[in-house]
C-alpha positions in Angstrom: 1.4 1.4 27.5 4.9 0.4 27.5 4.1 -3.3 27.4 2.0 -2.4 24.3 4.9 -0.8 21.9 7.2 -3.4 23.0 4.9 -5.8 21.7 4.4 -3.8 18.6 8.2 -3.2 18.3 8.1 -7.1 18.4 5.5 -7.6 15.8 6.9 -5.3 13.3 10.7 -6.8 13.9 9.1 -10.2 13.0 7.2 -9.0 9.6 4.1 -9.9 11.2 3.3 -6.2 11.0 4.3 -3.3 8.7 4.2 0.8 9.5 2.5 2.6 6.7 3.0 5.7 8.2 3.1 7.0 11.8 0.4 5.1 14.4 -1.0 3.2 10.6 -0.3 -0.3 11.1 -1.1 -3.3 8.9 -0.8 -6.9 9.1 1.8 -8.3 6.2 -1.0 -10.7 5.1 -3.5 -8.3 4.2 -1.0 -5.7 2.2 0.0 -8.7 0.6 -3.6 -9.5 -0.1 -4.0 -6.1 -1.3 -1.4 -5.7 -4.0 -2.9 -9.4 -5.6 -6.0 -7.8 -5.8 -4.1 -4.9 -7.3 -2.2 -6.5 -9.7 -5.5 -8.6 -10.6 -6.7 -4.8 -11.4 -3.6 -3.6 -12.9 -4.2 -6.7 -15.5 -7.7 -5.0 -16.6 -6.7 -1.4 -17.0 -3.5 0.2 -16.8 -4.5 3.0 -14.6 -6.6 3.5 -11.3 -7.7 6.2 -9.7 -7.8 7.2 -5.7 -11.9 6.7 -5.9 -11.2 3.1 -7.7 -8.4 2.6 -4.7 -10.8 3.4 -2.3 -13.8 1.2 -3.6 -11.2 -1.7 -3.9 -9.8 -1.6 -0.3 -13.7 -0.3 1.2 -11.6 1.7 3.5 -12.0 5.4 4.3 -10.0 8.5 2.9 -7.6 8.4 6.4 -6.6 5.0 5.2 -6.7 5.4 1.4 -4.2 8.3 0.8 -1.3 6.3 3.4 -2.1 3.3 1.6 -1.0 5.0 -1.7 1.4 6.5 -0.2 2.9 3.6 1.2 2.9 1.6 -2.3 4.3 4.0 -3.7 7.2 4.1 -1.2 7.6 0.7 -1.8 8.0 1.1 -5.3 5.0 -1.3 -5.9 3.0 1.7 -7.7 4.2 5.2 -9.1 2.3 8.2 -9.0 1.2 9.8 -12.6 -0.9 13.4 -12.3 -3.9 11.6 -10.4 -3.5 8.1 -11.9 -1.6 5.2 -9.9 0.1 3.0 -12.2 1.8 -0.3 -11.6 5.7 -0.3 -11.6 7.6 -2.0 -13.9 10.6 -3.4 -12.1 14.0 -3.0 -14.1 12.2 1.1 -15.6 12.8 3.9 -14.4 9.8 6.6 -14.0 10.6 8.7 -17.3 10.1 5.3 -19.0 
C-alpha cells in the first residue's frame, strides 16, 4: 500500500533499514551483527566460502547470494574466484 512504502521510504531515510537489493530489506542492527560475526570469522581463516556464508547467516540461497552481493558493494568483502575475502581498507584489489 502506499502508506506501507512511505513508511519504508521513512525507515530507510532514518538508517533504521538498509536495501540489499530490490524488495531485500534488512534492519541496520542485524547487518551490523553480521559483519562482527564475520570479521570474528575472517580472524580464523582468511577465506570463506558461499556454503560457510550460508551456515553462518542460516539463511537460504535467495538471501545468501544478495547478502554477498551487498558486502561486496559495500566494500566490506571482495570477491576472489569463489572465495570472499575480507577487505583491507587503504588496498586496492590487485593488492
Amino acid at each position: 500500500t502506499g502508506e506501507a512504502r512511505q513508511i519504508l521510504q521513512w525507515m530507510l531515510q532514518q538508517g533504521v533499514v538498509i536495501k540489499v537489493k530490490e524488495d531485500m530489506y534488512f534492519h541496520h542492527a542485524v547487518l551490523e551483527d553480521l559483519k562482527r560475526r564475520l570479521l570474528d570469522l575472517f580472524q580464523q581463516q582468511e577465506e570463506i566460502t558461499t556454503p560457510q556464508f550460508k551456515e553462518l547467516t542460516q539463511t537460504s540461497r535467495k538471501y545468501t547470494i544478495p547478502l554477498l552481493e551487498f558486502l561486496d558493494g559495500v566494500r566490506f568483502t571482495i570477491r576472489v574466484g569463489d572465495m570472499r575475502r575480507l577487505r583491507q581498507k587503504g588496498k586496492t584489489q590487485s593488492g
